[in-house]
N, C-alpha and C positions, 0 to 999 in steps of 0.2 A: 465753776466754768464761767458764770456769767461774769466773776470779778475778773479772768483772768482776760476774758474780753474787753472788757472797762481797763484795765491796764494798757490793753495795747490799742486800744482808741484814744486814748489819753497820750502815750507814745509819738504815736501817729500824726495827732495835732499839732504834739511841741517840735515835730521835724520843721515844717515847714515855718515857723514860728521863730526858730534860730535862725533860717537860711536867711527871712526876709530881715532879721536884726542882725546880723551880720553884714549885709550889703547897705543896710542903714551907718550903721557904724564905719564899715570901708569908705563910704562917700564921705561921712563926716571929717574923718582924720587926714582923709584927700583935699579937702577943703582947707587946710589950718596952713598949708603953704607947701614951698620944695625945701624937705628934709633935707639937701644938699647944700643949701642956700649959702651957708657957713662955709664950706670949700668949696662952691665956687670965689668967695668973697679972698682966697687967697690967691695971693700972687705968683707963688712957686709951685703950686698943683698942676701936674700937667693935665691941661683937657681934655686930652686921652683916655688917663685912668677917671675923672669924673665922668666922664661919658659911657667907660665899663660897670662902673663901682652902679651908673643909674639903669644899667642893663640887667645889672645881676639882683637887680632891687625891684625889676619890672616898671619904673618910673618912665622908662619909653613908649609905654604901650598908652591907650585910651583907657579911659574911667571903666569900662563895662569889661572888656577883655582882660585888664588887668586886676578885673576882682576876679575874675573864673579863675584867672593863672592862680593868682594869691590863694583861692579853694580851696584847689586841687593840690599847691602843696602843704598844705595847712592841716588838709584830711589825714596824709598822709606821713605829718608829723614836724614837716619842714617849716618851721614857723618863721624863716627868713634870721638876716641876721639885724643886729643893732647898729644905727649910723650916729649914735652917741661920741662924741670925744670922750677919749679913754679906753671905752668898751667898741671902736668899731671893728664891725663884721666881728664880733661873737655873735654865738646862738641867742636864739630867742627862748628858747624854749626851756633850758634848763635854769634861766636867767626867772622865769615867769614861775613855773614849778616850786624854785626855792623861795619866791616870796608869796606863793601862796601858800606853803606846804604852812608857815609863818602866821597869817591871817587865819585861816580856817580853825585852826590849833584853838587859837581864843576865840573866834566868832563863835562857835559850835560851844562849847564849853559853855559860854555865857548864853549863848541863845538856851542850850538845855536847862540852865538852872535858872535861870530866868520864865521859862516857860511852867517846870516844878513848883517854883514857890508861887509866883504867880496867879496860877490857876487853884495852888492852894489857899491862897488868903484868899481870893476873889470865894469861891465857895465858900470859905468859914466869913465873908465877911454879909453874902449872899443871904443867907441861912441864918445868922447872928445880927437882921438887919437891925440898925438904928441902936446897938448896943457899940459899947468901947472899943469891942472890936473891930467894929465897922467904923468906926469914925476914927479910930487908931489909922486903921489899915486906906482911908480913904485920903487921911491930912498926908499921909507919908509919899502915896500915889502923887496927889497935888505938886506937893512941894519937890519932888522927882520931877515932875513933868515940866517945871519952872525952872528948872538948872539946866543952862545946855551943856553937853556934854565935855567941851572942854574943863570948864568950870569942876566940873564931878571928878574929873580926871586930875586936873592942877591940884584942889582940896586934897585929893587921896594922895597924891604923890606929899603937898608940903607934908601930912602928917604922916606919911610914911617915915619920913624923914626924921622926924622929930620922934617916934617909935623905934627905929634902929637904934637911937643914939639911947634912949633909956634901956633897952634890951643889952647893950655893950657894957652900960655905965652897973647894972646889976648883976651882971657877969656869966648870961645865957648866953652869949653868943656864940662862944663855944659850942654849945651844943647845935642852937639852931644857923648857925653861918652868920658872917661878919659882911654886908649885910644879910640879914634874915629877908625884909621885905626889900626885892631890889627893886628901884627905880629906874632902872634901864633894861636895856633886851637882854632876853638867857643865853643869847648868844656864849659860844666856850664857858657854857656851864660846868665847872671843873668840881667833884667829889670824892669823897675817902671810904664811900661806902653806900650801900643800898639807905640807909635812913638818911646817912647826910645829903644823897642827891635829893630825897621825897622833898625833906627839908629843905633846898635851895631849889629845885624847881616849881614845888606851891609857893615861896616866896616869892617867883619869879612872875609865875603866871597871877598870881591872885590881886594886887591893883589894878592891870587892864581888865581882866575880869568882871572885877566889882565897876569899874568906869562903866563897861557898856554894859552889862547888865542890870545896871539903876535902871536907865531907860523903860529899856522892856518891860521888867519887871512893872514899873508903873503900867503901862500900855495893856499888859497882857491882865493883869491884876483887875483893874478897871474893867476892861469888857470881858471878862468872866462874870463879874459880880454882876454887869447888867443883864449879860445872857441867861443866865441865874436867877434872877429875880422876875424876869418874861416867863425862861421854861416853869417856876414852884407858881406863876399861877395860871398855868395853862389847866383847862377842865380834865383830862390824864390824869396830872398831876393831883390834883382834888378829888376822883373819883378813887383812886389808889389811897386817900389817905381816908374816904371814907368807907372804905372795906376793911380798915382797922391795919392795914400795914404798917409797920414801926416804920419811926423818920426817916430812921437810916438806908432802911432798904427802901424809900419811897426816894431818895436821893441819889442813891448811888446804883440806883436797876432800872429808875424812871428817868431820871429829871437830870441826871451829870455828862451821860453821855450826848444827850442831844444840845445843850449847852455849850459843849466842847468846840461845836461846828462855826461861829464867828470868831473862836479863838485860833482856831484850824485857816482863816482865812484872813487875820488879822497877821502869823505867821508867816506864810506864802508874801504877804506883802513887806513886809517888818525883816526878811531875812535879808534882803538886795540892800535894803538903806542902810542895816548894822555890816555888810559886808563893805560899802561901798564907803559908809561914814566910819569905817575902822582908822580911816586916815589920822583924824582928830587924836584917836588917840594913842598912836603909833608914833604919832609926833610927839607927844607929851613924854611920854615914856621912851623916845629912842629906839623903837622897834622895826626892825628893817623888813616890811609884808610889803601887803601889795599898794598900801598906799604912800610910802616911800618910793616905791616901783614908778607909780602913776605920775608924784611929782617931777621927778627925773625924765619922763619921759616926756613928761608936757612943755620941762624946760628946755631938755635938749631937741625937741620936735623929731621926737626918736617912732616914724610910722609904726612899723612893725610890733614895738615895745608896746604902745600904743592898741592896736588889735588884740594880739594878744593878752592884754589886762582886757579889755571889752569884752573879748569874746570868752573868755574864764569867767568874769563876772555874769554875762548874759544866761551864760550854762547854768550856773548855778540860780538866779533867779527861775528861769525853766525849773530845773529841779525842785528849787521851793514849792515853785505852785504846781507841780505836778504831783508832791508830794502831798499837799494840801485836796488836791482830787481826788486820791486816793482814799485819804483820810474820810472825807465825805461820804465815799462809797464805802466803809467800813462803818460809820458811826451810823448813816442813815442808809439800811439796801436802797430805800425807794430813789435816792440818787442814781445808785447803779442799774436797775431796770431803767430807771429814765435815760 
């Protein structure tokens, strides 16, 4: 009972939390200029229709009343439409969906495996300090954290590349797909069967993958192993081992879970950056998410497009760290009494 109250207090906080980032963000994108600006600059437009195209867009109303209007349809599903050349007056909404549906796919992916290995070397490197493993596990950490991401992304594509053409040239391709590891989006991922698709869409996803999961992986890896080395020599943890408990259960029943809790908070914050830095490398790779979404929409000063990336991305940062709250109140009750 008491967690299921800590849930809906935690609920409760991230309402108003969105509302005030949300009207943060509407001011902001209200700020960047008149999304029309481009038709009015034509000559053959009649001012007629720019004068309705800005009624139907709420660009007549004031800054305050035109965020409530924007709200209320937004609650309600109506995320306006796009004033893009090409795409104007399409939906917002199905436009936003499809390029997240895109991002989250591999954000999530990489965040979990990222977070698994992770947290497993930080403990064996934790535990096994000052031996090979540790110092294995902490040169590799380093030298991750010194590569920015595109960097990690362009290396893995060029040798992609040059791994295709040897898998062709020794005559698997056949089996694994011509290319095997593809260098650009899965988009019309075409198959002949339940193994050939496993085979062309791990090939598909597993570069961007490995890109943004280097990162983390160093990040997450790292503050495990120091959270780790704090909890093994807390007085717990020493009075546990001198009651003759075996290591492993003086690790893995004392000392892993309470550990867990800067990794837990290191996530919450690490998940908005890998979501929001997917852009990097969706460009690399040709991947049409949300940070293709974002570029287009910043070029063509497309409002609406615009919110909506914002306020998908703001959710899901909420979510993170609400998810990390939780976490909290599971690993440690006395969070949740508190």
């Amino acid at each position: 009972m008491n967690l299921v109250i800590y849930i809906l207090r935690r609920l409760a906080i991230s309402i108003p939390v969105l509302f005030v980032g949300t009207f943060l963000v509407f001011v902001m994108v209200a700020a960047t200029g008149d999304p029309l600006a481009e038709l009015r600059g034509r000559p053959n437009v009649n001012p007629e229709a720019i004068a309705e195209t800005a009624r139907q867009l709420g660009l007549d109303m004031p800054l305050i009343p035109r965020y409530f209007h924007w709200l209320g349809h937004f609650l309600t599903g109506d995320w306006g439409v796009s004033v893009a050349q090409g795409n104007a007056m399409q939906p917002v909404f199905p436009k936003v969906m499809s390029a997240f549906d895109v991002t989250i796919k591999l954000v999530v992916g990489a965040e979990v495996l990222a977070l698994i290995i992770g947290i497993a070397v930080g403990v064996l490197a934790a535990v096994k300090q000052y031996s090979i493993v540790d110092y294995v596990a902490t040169t590799l950490a380093f030298f991750l954290f010194s590569m920015p991401i595109f960097c990690v992304a362009v290396v893995l594509k060029t040798y992609a590349i040059q791994l295709n053409v040897w898998i062709r040239d020794i005559g698997l391709s056949d089996w694994l797909g011509n290319p095997w590891l593809r260098t650009t989006s899965p988009e019309n991922l075409t198959s002949t069967g339940f193994g050939d698709f496993l085979a062309r869409y791990s090939g598909a996803y597993l570069l961007p993958t490995l890109s943004i999961m280097a990162i983390s992986f160093a990040a997450y890896s790292r503050f495990q192993r120091a959270s780790m080395l704090e909890t093994l020599n807390q007085d717990y943890v020493r009075t546990a081992r001198a009651k003759g408990i075996s290591g492993s259960r003086v690790i893995f029943r004392h000392a892993f879970r309470n550990a867990l809790i800067p990794v837990a908070t290191l996530f919450s914050v690490n998940f908005g950056q890998v979501l929001t830095g997917a852009i990097i490398t969706e460009t690399v790779f040709n991947w049409h998410g949300m940070g293709t979404l974002l570029v287009d929409a910043v070029n063509h000063n497309d409002p609406s497009v615009l919110m909506g990336w914002l306020v998908v991305v703001a959710v899901m940062v909420v979510l993170a760290n609400l998810i990390a709250d939780l976490l909290y109140g599971i690993m440690d009750p006395r969070i949740r009494v508190g």
